[in-house]
C-alpha positions as CSV (number, residue, x, y, z in Angstrom):
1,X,25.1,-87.8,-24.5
2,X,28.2,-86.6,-24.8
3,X,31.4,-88.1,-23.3
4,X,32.6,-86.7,-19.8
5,X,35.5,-86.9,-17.4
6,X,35.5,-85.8,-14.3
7,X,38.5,-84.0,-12.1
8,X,38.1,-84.3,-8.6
9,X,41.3,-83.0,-6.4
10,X,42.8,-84.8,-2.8
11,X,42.1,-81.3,-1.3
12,X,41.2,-77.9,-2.1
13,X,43.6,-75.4,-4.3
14,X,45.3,-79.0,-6.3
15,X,45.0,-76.8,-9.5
16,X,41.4,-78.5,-10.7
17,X,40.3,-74.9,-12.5
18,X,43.6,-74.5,-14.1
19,X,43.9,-78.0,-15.8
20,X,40.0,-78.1,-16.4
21,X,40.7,-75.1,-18.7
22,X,44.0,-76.2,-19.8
23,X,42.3,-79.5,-21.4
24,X,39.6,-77.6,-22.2
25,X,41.2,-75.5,-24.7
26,X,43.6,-78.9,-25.8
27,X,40.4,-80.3,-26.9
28,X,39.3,-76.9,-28.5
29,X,42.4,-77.2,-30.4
30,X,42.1,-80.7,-31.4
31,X,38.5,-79.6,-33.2
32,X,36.6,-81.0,-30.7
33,X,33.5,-79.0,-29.5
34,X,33.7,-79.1,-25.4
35,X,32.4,-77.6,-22.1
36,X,33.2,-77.0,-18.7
37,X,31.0,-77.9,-16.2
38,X,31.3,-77.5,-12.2
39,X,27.9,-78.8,-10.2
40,X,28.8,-77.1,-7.2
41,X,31.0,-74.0,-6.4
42,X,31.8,-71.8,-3.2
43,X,33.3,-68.6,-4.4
44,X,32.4,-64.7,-3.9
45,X,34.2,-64.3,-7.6
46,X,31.4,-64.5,-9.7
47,X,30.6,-63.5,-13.4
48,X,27.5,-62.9,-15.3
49,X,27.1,-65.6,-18.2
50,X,26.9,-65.0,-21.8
51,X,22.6,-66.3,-21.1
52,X,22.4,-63.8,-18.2
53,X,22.9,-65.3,-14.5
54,X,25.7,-65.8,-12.2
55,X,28.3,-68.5,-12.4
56,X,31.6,-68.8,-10.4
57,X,34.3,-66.5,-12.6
58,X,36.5,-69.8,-12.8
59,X,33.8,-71.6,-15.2
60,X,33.3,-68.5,-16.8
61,X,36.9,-68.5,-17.7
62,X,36.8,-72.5,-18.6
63,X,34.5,-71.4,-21.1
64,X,36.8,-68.9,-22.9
65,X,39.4,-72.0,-23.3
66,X,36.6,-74.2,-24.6
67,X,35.9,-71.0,-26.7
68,X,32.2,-71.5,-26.3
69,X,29.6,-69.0,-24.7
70,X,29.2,-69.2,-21.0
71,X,26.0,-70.3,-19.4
72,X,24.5,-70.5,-16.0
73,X,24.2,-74.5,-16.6
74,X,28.2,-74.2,-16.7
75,X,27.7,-74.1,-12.8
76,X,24.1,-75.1,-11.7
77,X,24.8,-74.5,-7.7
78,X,26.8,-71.5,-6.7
79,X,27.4,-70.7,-3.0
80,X,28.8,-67.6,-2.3
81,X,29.9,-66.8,1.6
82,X,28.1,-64.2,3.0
83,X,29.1,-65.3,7.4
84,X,31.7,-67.7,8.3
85,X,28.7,-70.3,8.2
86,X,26.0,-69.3,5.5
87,X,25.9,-68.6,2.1
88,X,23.5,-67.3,-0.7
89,X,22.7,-69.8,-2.7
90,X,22.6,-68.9,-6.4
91,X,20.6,-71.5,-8.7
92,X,20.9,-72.3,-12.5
93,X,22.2,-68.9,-12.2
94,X,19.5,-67.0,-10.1
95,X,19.3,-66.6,-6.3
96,X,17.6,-69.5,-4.5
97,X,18.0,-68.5,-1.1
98,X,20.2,-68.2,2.0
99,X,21.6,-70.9,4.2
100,X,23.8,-71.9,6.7
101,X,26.2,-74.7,6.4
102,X,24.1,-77.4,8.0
103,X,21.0,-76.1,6.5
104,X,22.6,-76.5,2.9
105,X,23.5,-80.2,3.5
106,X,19.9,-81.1,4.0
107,X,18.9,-79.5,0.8
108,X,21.8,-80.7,-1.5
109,X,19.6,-83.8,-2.4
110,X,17.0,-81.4,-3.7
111,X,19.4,-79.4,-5.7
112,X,20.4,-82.7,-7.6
113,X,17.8,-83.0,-10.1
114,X,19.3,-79.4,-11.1
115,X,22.2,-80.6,-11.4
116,X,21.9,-83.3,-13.4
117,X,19.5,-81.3,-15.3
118,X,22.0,-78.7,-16.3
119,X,25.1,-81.2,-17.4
120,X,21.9,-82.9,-19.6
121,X,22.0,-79.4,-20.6
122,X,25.8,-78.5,-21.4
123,X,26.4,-82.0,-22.9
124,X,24.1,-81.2,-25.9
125,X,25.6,-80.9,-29.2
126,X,29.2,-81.4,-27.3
127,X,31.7,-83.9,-28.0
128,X,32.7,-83.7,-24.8
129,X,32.2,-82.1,-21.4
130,X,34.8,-81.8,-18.6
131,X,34.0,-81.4,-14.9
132,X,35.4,-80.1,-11.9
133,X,34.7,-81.4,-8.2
134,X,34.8,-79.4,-5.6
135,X,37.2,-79.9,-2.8
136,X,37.8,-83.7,-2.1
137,X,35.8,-86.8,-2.3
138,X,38.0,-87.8,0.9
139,X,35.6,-85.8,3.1
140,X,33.2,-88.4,3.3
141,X,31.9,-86.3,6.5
142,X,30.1,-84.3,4.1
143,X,29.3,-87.7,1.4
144,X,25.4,-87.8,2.6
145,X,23.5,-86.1,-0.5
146,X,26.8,-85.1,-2.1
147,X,26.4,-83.1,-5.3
148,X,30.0,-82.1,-5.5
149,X,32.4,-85.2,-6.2
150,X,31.2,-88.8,-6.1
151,X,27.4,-88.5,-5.5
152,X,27.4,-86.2,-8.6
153,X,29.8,-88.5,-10.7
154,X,27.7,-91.6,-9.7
155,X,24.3,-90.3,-10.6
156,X,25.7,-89.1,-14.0
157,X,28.2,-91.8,-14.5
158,X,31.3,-90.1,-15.4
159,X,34.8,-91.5,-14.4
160,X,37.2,-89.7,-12.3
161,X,40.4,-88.5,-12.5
162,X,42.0,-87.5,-8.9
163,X,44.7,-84.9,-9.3
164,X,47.1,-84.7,-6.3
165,X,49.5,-81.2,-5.0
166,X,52.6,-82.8,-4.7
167,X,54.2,-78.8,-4.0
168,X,52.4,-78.5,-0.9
169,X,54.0,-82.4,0.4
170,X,52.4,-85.6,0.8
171,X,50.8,-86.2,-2.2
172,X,51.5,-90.1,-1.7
173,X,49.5,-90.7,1.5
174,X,47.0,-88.2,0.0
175,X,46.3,-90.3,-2.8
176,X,46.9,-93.7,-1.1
177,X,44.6,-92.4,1.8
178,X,41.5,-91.1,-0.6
179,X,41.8,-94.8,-1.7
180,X,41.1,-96.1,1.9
181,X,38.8,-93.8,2.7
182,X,36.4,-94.2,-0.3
183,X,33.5,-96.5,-0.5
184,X,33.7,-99.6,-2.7
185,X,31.5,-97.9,-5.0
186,X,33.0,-94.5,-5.3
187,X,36.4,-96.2,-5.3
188,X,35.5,-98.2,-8.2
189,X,34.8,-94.4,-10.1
190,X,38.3,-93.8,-10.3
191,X,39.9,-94.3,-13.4
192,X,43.9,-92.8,-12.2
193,X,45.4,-90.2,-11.1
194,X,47.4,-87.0,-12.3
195,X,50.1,-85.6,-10.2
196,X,50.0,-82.0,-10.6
197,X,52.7,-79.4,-9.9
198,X,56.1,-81.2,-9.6
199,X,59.0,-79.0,-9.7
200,X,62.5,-80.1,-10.7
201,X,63.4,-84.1,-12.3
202,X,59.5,-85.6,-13.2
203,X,61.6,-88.8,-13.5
204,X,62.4,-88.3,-9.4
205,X,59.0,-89.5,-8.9
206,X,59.3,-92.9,-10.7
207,X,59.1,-94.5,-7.8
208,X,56.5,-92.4,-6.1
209,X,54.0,-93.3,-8.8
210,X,55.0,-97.3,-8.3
211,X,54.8,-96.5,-4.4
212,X,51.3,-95.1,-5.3
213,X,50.0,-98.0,-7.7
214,X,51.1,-100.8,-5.0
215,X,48.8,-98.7,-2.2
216,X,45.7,-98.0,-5.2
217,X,46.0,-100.2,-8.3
218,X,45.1,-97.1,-10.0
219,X,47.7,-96.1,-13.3
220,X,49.0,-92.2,-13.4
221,X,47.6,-90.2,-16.0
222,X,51.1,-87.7,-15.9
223,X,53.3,-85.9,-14.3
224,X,52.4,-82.1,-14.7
225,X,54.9,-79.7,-13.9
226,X,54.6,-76.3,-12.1
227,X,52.9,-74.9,-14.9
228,X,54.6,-71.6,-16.2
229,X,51.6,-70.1,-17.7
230,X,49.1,-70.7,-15.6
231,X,50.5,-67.3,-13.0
232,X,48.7,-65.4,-16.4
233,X,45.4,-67.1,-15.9
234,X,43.1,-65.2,-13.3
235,X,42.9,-66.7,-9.7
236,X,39.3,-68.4,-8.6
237,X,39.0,-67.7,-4.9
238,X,40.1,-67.0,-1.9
239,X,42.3,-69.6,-1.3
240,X,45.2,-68.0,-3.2
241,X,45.0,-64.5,-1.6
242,X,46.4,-66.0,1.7
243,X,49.3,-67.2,-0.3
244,X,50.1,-63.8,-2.8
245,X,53.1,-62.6,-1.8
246,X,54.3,-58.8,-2.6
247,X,56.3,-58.5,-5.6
248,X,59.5,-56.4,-6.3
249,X,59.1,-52.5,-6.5
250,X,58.0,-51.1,-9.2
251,X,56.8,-47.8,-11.0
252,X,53.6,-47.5,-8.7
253,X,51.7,-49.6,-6.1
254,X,48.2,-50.5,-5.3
255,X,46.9,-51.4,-2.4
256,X,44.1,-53.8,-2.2
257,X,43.2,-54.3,1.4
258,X,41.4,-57.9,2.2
259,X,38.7,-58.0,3.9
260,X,36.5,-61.3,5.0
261,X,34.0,-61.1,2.5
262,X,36.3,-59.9,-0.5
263,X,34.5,-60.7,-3.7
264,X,35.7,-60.1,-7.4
265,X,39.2,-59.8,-6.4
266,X,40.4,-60.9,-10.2
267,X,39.6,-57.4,-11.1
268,X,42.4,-56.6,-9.9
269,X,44.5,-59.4,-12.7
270,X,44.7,-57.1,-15.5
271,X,46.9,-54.4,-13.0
272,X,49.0,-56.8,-11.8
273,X,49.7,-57.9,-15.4
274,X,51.6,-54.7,-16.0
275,X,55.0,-54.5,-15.3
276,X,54.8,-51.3,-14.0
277,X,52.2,-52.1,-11.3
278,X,52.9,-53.6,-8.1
279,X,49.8,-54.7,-6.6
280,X,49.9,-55.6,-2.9
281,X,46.8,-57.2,-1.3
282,X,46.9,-56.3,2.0
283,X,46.6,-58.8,4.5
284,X,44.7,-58.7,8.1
285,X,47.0,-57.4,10.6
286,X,48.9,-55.2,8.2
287,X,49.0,-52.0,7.7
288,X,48.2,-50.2,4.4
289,X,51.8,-49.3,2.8
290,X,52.3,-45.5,2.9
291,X,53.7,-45.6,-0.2
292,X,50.7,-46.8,-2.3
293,X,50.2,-44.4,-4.7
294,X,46.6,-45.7,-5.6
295,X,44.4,-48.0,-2.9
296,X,41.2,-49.9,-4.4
297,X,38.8,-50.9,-2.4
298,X,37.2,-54.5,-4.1
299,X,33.5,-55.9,-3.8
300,X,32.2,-57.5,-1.2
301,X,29.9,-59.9,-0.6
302,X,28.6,-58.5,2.7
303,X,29.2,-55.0,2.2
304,X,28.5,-53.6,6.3
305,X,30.2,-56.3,7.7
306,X,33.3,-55.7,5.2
307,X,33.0,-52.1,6.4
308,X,33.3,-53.0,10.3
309,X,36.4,-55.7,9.5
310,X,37.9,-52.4,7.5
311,X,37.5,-50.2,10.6
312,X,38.5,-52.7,13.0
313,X,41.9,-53.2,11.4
314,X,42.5,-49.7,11.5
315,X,42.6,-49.2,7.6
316,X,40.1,-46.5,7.6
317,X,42.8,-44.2,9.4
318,X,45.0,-45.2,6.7
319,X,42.9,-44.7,3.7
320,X,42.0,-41.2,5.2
321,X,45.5,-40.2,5.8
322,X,46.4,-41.5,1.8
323,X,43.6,-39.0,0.5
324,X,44.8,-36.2,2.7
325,X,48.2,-36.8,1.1
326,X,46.5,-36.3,-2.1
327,X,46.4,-40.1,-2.9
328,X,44.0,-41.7,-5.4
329,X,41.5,-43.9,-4.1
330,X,38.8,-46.2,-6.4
331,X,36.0,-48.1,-5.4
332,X,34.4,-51.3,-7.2
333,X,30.9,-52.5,-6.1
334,X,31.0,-52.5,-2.6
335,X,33.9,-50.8,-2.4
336,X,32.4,-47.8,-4.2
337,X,29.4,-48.5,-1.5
338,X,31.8,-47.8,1.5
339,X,33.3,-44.9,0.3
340,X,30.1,-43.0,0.3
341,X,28.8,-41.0,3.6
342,X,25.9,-43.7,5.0
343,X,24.9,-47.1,3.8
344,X,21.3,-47.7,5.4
345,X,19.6,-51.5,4.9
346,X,16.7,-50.6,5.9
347,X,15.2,-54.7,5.3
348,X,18.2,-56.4,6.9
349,X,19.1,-57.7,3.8
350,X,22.8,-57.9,5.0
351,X,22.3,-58.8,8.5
352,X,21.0,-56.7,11.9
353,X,22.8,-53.7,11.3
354,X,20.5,-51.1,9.4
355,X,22.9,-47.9,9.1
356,X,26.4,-47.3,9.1
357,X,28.8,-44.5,8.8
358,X,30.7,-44.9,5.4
359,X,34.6,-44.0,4.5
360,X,32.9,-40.2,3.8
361,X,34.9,-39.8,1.1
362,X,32.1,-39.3,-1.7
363,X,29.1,-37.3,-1.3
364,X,27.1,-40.5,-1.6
365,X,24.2,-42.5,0.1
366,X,23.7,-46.3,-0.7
367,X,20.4,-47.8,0.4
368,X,20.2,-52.1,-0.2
369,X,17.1,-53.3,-1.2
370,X,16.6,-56.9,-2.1
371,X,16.7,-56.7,-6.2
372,X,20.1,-57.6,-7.5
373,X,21.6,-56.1,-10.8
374,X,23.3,-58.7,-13.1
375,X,24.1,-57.6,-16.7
376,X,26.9,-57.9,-18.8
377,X,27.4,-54.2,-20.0
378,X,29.4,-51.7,-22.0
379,X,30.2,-48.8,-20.7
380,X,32.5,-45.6,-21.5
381,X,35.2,-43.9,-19.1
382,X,34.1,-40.5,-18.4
383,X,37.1,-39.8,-16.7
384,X,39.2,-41.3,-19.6
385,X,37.0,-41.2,-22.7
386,X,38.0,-44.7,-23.0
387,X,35.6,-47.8,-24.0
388,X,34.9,-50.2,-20.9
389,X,33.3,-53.7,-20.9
390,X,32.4,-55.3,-17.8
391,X,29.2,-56.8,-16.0
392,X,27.7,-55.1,-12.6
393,X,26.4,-57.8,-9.9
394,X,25.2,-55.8,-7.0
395,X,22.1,-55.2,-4.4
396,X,21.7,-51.3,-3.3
397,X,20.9,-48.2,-4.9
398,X,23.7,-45.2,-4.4
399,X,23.0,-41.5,-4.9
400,X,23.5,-38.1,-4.0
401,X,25.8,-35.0,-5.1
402,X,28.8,-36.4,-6.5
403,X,27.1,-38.8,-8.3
404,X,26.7,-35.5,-10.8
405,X,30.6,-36.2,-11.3
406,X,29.8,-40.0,-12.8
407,X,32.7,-42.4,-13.5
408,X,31.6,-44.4,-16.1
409,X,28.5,-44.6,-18.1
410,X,27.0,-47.5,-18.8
411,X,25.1,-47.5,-22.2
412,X,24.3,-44.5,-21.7
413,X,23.3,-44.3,-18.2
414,X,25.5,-43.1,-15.4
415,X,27.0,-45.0,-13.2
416,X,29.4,-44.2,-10.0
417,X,30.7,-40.7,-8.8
418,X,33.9,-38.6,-8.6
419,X,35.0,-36.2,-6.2
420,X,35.6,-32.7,-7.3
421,X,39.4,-33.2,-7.4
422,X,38.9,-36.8,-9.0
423,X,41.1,-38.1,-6.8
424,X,38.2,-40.4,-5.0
425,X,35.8,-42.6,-7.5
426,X,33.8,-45.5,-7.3
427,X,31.9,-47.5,-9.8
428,X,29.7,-50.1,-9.8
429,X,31.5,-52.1,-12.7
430,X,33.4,-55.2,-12.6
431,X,36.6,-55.8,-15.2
432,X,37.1,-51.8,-15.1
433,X,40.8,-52.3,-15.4
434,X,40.6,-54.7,-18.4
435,X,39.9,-51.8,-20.5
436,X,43.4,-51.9,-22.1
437,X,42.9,-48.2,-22.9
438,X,41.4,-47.4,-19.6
439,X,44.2,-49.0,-17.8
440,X,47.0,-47.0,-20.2
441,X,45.1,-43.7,-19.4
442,X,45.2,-44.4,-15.9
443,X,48.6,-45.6,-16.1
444,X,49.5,-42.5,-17.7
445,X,48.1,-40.2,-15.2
446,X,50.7,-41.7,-12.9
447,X,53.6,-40.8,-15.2
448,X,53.9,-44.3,-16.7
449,X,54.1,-44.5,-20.3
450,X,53.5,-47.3,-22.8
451,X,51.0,-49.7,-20.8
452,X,47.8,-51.1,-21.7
453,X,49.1,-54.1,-23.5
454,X,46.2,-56.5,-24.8
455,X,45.1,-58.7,-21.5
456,X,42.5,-60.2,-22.9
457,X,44.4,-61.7,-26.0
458,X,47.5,-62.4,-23.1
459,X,45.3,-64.6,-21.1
460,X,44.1,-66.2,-24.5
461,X,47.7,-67.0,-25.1
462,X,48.4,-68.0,-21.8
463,X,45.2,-71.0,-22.2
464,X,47.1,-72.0,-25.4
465,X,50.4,-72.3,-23.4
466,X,48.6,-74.2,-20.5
467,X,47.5,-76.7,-23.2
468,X,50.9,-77.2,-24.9
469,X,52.4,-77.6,-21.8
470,X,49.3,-80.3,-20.6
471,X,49.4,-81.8,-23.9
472,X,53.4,-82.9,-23.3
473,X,53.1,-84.2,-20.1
474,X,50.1,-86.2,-19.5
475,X,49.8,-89.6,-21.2
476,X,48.7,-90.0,-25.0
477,X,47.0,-92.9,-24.6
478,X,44.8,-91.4,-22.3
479,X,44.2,-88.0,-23.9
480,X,43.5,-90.0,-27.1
481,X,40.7,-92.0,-25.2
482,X,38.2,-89.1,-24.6
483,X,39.5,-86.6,-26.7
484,X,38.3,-87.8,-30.3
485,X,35.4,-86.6,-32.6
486,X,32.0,-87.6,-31.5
């Protein structure tokens, strides 16, 4: 087998993802061969793995800094929200099922053997594999039949590293209180501790980290500063749209509205990248800025529900009044879904509501049924004449006349509508604005010249920078331990 560490955090949104790939791609560098590995992860941003199924997009990422394929055994169970207490459960990279919260904790101990199966899986041929917990192993409320943190890292025996927030405050008692709380035997998994992003004088926290060893008898792996390049790296869920705050003006801005089911939002990273774009994700209880020039509406998870949230805030108004104005409007997935005239789910695939009105904007009719699309494809702009690659992950079937006006084809088959004007479109592939000349044509067509610089090869370089800066920080000794040739 080969060698594993595990990161498990004091609390959700620590920065797990970002220094799971940052040490991913350190150990990529050093020669070694490695993969990610997550048992269990709640996110509506998925991606369709280089083998075919759905994983959460921030393994799918981890495996670009281990530059390795991705696979579905990269993330064996993936829960994806669909109410505020049930989920579809997606399995070794196909859909298992639904289930509500207290449901899913009675069947965790039947999803460990897949689990375990899967890292058997990823560890083969590697030097090493790195894994990422899931929230904390302090919630011991939810410990019975754990596949997450410590039941996962004792049935596979890997040692655990806890990485503590210290920006968000008490990252002592956090530490010092996981130790309390923990079972002798899940305690005695713990190998240190990282403290991850410290802003200003590292050496402020000398005594913190003595304060922290008197309460744990557990060493500090490193300080790790606010990390400068990890803003470049694509965000993993939902977490971080509560906190994205609207940037200075610039040349134009794109409205993203957020609705409760959002999913895919990090097609959105690739625009926000540009220094001409401002994009705005717009937040329940705001209003959608009059001076967008462009509004996207992202996938959903829950496409009818999304719809209803939409309406109820009043941003249907506002997206009708920003295509009377002539505005440009674009629709991803289930976003493209809502801006047709009806979407009917005729087998309550989505819940008890089995028609609704849509946005009316295309001359389109989406009807669910229960087979899901998942391919990684390549496609071509019809709009732009531009090459696309991107995946599609959907339920439903959309038709009608302006489907005639296609947005994209994808090999060869088309996919999405246009309004006669052009100014409405909807498509149902992910990564559209990736495309770096898609997103320059688009770009242009709002006046702005010289954009579509190379994202992918700028989050590539971004990893590298994580990894530097990862590499400086944390201790040597340490890194030295695990990261050597098999």
């Amino acid at each position: 087998m080969a060698r594993a560490i595990m990161l498990q955090g004091t609390g959700s949104d620590v920065g797990k993802t970002v220094l799971v790939a940052g040490l991913c791609r350190l150990a990529a560098n050093r020669g070694l061969t490695v993969r990610p590995f997550k048992p269990q992860n709640m996110s509506n941003n998925a991606a369709v793995s280089d083998d075919g199924g759905e994983i959460g997009r921030a393994q799918w990422l981890q495996a670009m800094a281990a530059r390795v394929p991705s696979s579905v055994h990269m993330n064996p169970v993936l829960l994806k929200p669909q109410t505020d207490n049930g989920s579809q459960i997606v399995v070794q990279g196909h859909v298992y099922g639904q289930a509500r919260a207290r449901d899913y904790q009675r069947l965790k101990p039947e999803l460990l053997g897949k689990v375990l199966e899967s890292f058997a899986i990823v560890g083969e041929g590697a030097d090493l594999v790195i894994v990422e917990g899931a929230g904390s192993p302090a919630e011991i409320n939810l410990r019975p039949g754990d596949i997450a943190n410590m039941g996962f890292a004792r049935a596979a025996n890997v040692p655990v590293v806890l990485v503590g927030d210290i920006d968000r405050g008490g990252v002592i008692a956090s530490l010092a209180g996981t130790h309390l709380i923990l079972p002798p035997e899940d305690r005695a998994m713990v190998s240190g501790y990282v403290i991850n992003k410290f802003r200003g004088d590292v050496s402020l926290f000398d005594d913190g980290i003595t304060a922290v060893g008197g309460f744990t008898g557990w060493p500090c792996f490193g300080v790790v500063p606010w990390l400068k390049n990890a803003g470049r790296l694509p965000a993993e869920d939902s977490v971080t749209l509560e906190r994205l705050a609207k940037g200075e003006a610039r040349a134009l801005k794109v409205a993203v509205p957020i609705t409760p089911r959002i999913a895919n939002f990090d097609d959105f990273d690739a625009l926000a990248a540009e220094p001409s774009v401002e994009v705005v994700f717009v937040r329940p209880g705001e209003r959608i800025p009059g001076d967008a020039g462009l509004i996207v509406l992202a996938g959903s998870k829950a496409t009818i529900s999304d719809l209803l949230a939409l309406r109820a805030e009043g941003w249907d108004a506002d997206i009708a009044a920003h295509a009377r104005r002539g505005g440009r409007v674009i629709g991803i997935c289930g976003g493209y879904q809502m801006l047709g005239r009806t979407i009917r789910d005729p087998d309550g695939i989505e819940g008890d509501v089995r028609e609704i009105d849509g946005l009316g904007l295309l001359d389109v009719e989406t009807v669910m049924a229960p087979e899901k699309r998942l391919a990684n494809s390549r496609a071509r702009s019809v709009a732009y004449d531009a090459a696309l690659e991107g995946y599609e992950i959907h339920l439903g079937r959309t038709d009608g006349p302006d489907h005639a006006r296609p947005y994209v084809e994808i090999e060869g088959r088309a996919d999405g509508a246009m309004s006669a004007d052009g100014r409405i479109a909807g498509t149902y592939l992910h990564r559209l604005f990736d495309s770096d000349a898609f997103r320059a044509r688009l770009l242009e067509s709002f006046g702005i010249e010289g954009a579509g610089r190379d994202y992918r090869q700028s989050v590539d370089a971004a990893l590298d920078g994580v990894a530097e800066e990862l590499e400086a920080h944390l201790d040597r000794a340490w890194l030295d331990s695990f990261m050597k040739k098999s």
